[in-house]
N, C-alpha and C positions, 0 to 999 in steps of 0.2 A: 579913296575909291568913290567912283559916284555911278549911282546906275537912275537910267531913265527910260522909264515907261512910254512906251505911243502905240497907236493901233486899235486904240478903241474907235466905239462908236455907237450908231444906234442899228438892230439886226432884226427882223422877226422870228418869234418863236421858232426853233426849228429848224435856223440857220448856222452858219458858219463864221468868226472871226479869228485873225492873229495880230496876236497881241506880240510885240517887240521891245527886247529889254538889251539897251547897249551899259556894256559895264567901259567906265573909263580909268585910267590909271591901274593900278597895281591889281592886276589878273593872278591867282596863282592858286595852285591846287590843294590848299591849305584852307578855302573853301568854297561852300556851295551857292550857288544863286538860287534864290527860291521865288516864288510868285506869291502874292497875298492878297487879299478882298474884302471891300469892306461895302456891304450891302446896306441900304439904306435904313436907318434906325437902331444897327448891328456894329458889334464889334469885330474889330478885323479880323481874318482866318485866313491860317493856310490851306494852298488849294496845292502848290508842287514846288519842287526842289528837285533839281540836278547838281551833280560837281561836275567841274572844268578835266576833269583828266576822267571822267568814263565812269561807266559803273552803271548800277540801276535807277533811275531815277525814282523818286516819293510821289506819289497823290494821296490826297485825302478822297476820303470815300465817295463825298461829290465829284472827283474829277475822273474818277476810276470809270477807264472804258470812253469816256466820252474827249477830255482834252489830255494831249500830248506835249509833254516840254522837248524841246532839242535845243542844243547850241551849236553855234560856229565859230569856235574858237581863233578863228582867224579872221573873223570880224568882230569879235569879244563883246556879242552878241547868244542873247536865251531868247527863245522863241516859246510862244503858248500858242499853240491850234489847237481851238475849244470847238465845238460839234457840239449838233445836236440841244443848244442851246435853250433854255427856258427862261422865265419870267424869274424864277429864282436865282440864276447867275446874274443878276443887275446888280451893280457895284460901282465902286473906283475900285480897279486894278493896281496894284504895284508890286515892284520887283525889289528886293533886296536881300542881303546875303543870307543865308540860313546855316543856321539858324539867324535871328536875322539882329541888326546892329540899328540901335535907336538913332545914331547919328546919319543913317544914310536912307533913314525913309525920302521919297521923294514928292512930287504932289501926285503922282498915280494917274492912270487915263481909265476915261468912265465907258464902261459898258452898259448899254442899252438895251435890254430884251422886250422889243415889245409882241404882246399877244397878238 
């Protein structure tokens, strides 16, 4: 499996980005695609998680109400629509399985919040 991050960029406070994660190879609903952040100086975090066959999707408490995951399962594609974005969401973004698999981290794409 390989999943790859794009869609970053640089946004000002209080805007809008989607971030895109194509997963390649072996798709299956045995598990979840999550999104993850690693903020400058900071250890990584999760920020959400969906499965491939439906259900409720996960946020952590920063993404609650503000970014939404969806997929398109027939572009084997997860999408992140972040809102409402702050100086605190700067990071490198990335996507991988969730719970998530040390072999498939990837280089991640950087978000930019600037004030």
């Amino acid at each position: 499996v390989q999943l790859q991050a794009s869609g970053g960029g640089v946004v000002q406070a209080g805007g809008s980005l989607r971030l895109s994660c194509v997963v390649s190879g072996r798709t299956s609903s045995s598990y979840a695609v999550g999104w993850f952040r690693q903020p400058p100086g900071k250890e990584r975090e999760f920020v959400s998680a969906i499965t491939w066959r439906g259900g409720a999707p996960y946020y952590a408490d920063s993404a609650k109400g503000r970014f939404t995951i969806s997929r398109d399962n027939a572009k084997n594609t997860v999408y992140l629509q972040m809102q409402s974005l702050s100086t605190d969401d700067t990071g490198v973004y990335y996507c991988n399985t969730y719970p998530s698999t040390k072999a498939y981290w990837g280089r991640g794409t950087l978000v930019t919040v600037s004030s």
